[in-house]
N, C-alpha and C positions, 0 to 999 in steps of 0.2 A: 719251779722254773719260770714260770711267768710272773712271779713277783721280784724277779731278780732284773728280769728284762725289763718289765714296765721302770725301775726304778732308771734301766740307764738310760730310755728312753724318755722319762722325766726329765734330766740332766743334760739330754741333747736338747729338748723342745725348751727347756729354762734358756739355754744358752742361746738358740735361734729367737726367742720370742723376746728378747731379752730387753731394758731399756731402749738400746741405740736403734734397734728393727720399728719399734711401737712409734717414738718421735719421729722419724724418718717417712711413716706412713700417715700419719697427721701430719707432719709440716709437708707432704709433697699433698696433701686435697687442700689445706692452707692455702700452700702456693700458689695453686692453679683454679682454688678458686677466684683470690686476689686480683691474679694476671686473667683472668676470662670473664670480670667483671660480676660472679657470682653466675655464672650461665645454668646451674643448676636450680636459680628458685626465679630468674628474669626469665627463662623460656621455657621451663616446664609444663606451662599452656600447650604451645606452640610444639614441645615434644610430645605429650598423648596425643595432640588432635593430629600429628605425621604421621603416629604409628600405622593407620590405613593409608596409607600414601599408596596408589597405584604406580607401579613401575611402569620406565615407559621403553620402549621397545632401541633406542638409544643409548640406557643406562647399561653400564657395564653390569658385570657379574650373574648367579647365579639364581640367586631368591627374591622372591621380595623381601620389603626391611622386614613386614610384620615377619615372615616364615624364618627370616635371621634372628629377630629377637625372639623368637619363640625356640629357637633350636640355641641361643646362651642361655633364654629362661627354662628350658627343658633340663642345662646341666645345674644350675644357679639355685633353683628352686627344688631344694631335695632335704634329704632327714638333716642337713643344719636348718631347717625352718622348723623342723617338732622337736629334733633331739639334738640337736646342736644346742639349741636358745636353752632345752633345759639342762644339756652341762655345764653350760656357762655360766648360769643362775645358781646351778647346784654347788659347784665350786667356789663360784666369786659373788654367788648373796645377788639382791636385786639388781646390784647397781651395777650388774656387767649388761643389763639393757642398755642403761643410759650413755653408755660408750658405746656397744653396735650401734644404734640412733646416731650417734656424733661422727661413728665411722661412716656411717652409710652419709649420711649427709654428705659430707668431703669427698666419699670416694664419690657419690653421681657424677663431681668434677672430675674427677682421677680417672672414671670408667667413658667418659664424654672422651678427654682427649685420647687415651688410649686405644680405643675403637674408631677413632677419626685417624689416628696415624695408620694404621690397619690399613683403610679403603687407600688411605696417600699412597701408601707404598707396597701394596700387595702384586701381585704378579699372577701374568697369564700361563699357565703352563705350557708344555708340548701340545698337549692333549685337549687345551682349550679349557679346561677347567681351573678354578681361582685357588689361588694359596697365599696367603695373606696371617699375618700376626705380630704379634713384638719381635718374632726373629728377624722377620723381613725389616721390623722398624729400626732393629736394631744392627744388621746388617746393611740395609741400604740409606738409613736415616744417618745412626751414627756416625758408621761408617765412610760418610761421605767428606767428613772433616778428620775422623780416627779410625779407621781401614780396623788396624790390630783392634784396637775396643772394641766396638762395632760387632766384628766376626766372635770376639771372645762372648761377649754378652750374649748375642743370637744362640751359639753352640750350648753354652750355660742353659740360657732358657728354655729350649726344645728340650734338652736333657732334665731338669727338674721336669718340667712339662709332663714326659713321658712317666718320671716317677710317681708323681700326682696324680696320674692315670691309674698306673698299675696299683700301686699303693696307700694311694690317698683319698682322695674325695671319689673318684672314680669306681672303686670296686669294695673295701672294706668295711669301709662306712655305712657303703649303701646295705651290702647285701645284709649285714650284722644289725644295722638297724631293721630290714625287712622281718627277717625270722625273727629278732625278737617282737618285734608287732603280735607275727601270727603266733608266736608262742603264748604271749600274752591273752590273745584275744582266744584262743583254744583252752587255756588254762580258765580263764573267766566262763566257759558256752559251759567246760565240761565240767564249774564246779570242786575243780581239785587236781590232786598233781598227774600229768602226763609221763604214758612210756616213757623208759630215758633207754640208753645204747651209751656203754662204757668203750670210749678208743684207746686204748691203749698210749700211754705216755702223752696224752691229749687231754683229756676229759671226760667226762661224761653228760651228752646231750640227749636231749629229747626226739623220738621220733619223728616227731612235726619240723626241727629244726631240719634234720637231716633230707627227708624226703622235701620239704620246701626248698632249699639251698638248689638240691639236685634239677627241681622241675622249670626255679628261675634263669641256671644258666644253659641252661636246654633254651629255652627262651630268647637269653639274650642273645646264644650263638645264634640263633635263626635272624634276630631282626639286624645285628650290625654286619653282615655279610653285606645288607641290600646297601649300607653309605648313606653320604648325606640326606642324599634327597626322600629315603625311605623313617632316617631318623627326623629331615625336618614336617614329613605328611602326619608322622603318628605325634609329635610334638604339638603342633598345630593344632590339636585337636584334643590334647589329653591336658596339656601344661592349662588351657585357662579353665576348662572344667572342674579340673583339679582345684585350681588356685578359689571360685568360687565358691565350691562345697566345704572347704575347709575355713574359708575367710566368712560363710554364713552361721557356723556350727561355732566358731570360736566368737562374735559378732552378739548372736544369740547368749550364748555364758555369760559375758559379760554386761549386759543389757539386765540380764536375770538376775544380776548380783553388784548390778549400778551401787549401791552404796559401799562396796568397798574397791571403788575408783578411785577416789581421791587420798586413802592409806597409805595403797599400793603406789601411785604417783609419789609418795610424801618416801614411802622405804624404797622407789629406786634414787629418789636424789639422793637420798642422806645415804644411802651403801654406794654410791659412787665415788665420795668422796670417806669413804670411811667414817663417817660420823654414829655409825651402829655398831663398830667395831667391837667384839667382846674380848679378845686376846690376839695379839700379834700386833695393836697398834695401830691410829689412825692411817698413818701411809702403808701399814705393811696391808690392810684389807683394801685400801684403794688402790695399789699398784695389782692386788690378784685379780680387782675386779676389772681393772683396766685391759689387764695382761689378755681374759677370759672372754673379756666383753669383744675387743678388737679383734682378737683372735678368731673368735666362731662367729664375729663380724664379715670379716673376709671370707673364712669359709662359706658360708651361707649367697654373700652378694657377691662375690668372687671380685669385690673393686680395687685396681693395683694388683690383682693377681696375673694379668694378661691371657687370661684364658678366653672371653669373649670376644675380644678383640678377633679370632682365629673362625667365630661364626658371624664376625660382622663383616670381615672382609668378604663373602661371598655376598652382600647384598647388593640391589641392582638397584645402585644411585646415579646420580650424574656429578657431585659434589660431596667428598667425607664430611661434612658438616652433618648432612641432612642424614644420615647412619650415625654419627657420632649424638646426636643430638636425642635419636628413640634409641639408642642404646644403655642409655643412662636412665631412662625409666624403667629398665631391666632390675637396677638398683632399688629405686624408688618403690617398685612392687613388692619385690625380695623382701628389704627388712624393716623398711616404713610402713608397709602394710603385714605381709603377711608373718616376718619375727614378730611385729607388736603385739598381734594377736593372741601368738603362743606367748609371752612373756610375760603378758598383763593376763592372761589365765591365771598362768603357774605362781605368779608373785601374790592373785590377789587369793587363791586356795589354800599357800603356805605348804602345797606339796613337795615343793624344794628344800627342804628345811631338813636338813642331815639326820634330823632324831627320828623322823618317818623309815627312815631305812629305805626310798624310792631311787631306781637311777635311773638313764638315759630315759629312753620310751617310756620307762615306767613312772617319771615324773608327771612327765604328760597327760598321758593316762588317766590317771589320779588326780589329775588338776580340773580337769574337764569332768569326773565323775564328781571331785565336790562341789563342783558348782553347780553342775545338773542333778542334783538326787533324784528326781522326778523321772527321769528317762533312766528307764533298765542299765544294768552296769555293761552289760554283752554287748545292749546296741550300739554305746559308747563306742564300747571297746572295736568295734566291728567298724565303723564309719573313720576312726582315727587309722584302724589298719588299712582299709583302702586307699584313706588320704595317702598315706605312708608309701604302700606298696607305688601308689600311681609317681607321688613326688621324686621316691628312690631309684624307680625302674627308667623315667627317662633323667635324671641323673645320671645313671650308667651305660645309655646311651649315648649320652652328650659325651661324656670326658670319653669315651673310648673315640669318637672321632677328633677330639679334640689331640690325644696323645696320638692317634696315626696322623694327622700333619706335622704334629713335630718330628713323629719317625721319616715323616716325608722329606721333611727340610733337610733334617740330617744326612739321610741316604742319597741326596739331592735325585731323588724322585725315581729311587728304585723301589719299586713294591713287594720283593720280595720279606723283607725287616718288616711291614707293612704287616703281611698275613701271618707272616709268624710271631707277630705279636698281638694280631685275634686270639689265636689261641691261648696264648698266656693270660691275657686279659679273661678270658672265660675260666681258665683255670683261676684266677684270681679272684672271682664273684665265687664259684665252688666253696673254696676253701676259708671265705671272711666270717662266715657264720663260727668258725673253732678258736674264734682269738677273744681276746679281751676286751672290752669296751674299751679300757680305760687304756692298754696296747692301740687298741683303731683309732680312736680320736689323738691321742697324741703323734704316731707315723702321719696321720694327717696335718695335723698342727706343722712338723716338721716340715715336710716338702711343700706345705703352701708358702711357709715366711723364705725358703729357697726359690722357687721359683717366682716370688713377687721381686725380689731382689733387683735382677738385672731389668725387668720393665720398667720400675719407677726409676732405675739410673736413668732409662732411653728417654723417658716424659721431663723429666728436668733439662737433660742434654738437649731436647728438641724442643722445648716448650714454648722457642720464639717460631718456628713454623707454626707449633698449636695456634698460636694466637693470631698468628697472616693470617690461614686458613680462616680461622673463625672471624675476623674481620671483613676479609674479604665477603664473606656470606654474611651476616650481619645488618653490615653499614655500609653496603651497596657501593663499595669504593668497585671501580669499573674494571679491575681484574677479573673479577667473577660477572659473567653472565650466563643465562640459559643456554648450552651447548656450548659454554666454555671448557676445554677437554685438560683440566689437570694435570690426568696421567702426563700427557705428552709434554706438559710445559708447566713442570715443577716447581712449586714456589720455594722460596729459600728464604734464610733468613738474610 
């Protein structure tokens, strides 16, 4: 049964991920980086050193920036940073790094304006609370010159939006990469194979699978009840921990095994452009590792996907510059730092190399035990499972609020559609552990290249406000001053 499905779900993700989606995602961080004067490598000083920016009691919205960028890095920073980077690798050879690298770079611009459009055009509720994202940009942005586009695109995007949620990055991915962690890291403590429990027209899993699944969506039904401001206290607090313990352990491997740095550097150029090719042809290995590399690119840094955007609008700026601007080191963290890490592991161990018989997490795994022989295999195995569990678990707190604003948009702001799709959502963590890796990551693949779609249409369509804005802040042309109120008197092109 599931060999039958993965393949038509192959045939959808070929066809979404296809040529004309891949150039369209590079020429729109091109473009904008071009038109924004490179604002991704001239201010990225001046973006870390905001990310403490104290909000000040005038600034619209809800969080501070750090607590916004910590609740897009809460959904951003998940298993595409340990198991995404190694199916990318495992598939498309080393050189689908060297295109995340190339995408991340472009998208910092692509994630800079998108999150700036966000703060432009977000809106104050009934209720007093912010809703903000590419719907609104693309309902009140587009829309202002194309009513029908505008609306269509918005509706479009809340609706992948929510699929993305349910189906994609949000709940299968994650929870399917968690148990196999702890399945992994249980098979290595105990030495050999674990109970299994046969389902019926399912499969047969392991006890550890089962009972894990169960104990984490018990879990997450308890924390996304509490909303925003509950997912962005435990974010705040777990995303940079998180991101330190994992960025010292893979930091250390590589230190440890300094001379095969420059190899591994040498096999991801030459497999980016196919020059290690063994069959199928120099362009047919550079277009898989492009396809692999950009793909679980986005996935990972979520840039052009329009999902940040939707927790940067609640930040409490006075100007979407100053949001747009620490939003894009969201990017920079994600896969300049922390994919590099996992990917110049796995490249320089040769764990990814198909004749080892390793997948997803188990790549990983493996990559980090040949580097470290010295340190026991369990403890490995046990450190990368925490990374994991902490990475994946606010992951699936992010995109669950992330898909209720767009349930919100849509229902325009009835919350009934709202709570009855908690539940589904937790139903949908349950039940990711019984699929197929190679099933999860592809449904994923799929409703990302859908839901980036109608954002990068709104960033092109908009892109001469991106640039006002960002002038206006800038180059101190006298539009913008301190306590100058946007909102109320909207720049245009």
């Amino acid at each position: 049964m599931w060999s039958s499905i993965n393949n038509v779900l192959g045939a959808i993700d070929d066809f979404v991920w296809g040529l004309p989606l891949i150039i369209l995602i590079l020429a729109t961080g091109i473009f904008l980086t071009v038109r924004l004067n490179g604002v991704q490598f001239s201010q990225l000083k001046f973006a870390i050193s905001s990310i403490f920016r104290k909000s000040e009691d005038k600034d619209g919205g809800e969080l501070s920036s750090f607590k916004a960028l910590c609740t897009a890095l809460s959904a951003t920073i998940g298993t595409g940073n340990i198991v995404g980077v190694a199916t990318a690798i495992g598939v498309g050879g080393p050189g689908a790094l060297f295109w995340m690298w190339l995408a991340a770079l472009l998208g910092m611009a692509t994630k800079y304006a998108e999150c700036l459009l966000a703060i432009h055009y977000r809106q104050v509720q009934a209720d007093g609370h912010i809703l903000g994202g590419p719907f609104y940009t693309c309902e009140k942005g587009v829309g202002e010159k194309w009513p029908a586009l505008g609306r269509t695109l918005a509706i479009l995007f809340a609706i992948f939006g929510t699929m993305v949620g349910l189906f994609g990055i949000g709940t299968f991915t994650q929870i399917n990469s968690i148990t196999s962690a702890i399945e992994t890291f249980s098979q290595t403590a105990a030495g050999g194979a674990l109970s299994s429990v046969t389902i019926g027209g399912i499969g047969t899993y392991s006890t550890v699978v089962i009972v894990s699944s169960f104990i984490l969506a018990v879990i997450v039904a308890l924390v996304i009840i509490g909303g925003l401001k509950r997912i962005s206290s435990v974010a705040s607090v777990i995303v940079p921990a998180m991101a330190v313990i994992y960025f010292v352990l893979g930091l250390f491997a590589i230190l440890c095994n300094a001379s095969q740095l420059l190899p591994a550097f040498e096999a991801i150029f030459q497999g980016a452009f196919g020059f290690r090719a063994v069959a199928g042809g120099a362009i047919g290995a550079m277009f898989v590792a492009m396809q692999k590399g950009i793909a679980r690119g986005i996935f990972s840094n979520e840039a052009g996907l329009g999902s940040a955007p939707i927790a940067a609008s609640t930040a409490k700026v006075d100007h979407a510059v100053q949001q747009g601007i620490i939003s894009m080191t969201g990017t920079f963290f994600d896969t300049i730092v922390i994919c590099s890490i996992t990917g110049l592991v796995i490249v320089m161990s040769g764990a990814w190399k198909p004749e080892l018989g390793f997948s997803g997490f188990g790549i990983t795994n493996a990559a980090f035990q040949m580097l470290l022989p010295r340190i026991p295999q369990v403890a490995i195995s046990f450190i990368l499972m925490v990374c994991l569990i902490l990475f994946a678990f606010t992951t699936i707190l992010g995109w669950d609020y992330y898909s209720e604003r767009c349930i919100e948009y849509l229902s325009k702001g009835n919350m009934t559609p709202v709570k009855i799709y908690r539940w589904l959502y937790i139903a949908a963590v349950f039940i990711g552990p019984y699929m197929t890796i190679s099933a999860v990551w592809t449904i994923a693949d799929i409703f990302n290249g859908l839901m980036a779609l109608p954002n990068i249409l709104s960033l092109l369509l908009l892109n001469g406000v991106i640039v006002k804005l960002t002038d206006d802040f800038f180059k101190g042309q006298r539009l913008y001053k301190i306590g100058y109120d946007f909102r109320n008197n909207p720049v245009t092109e």
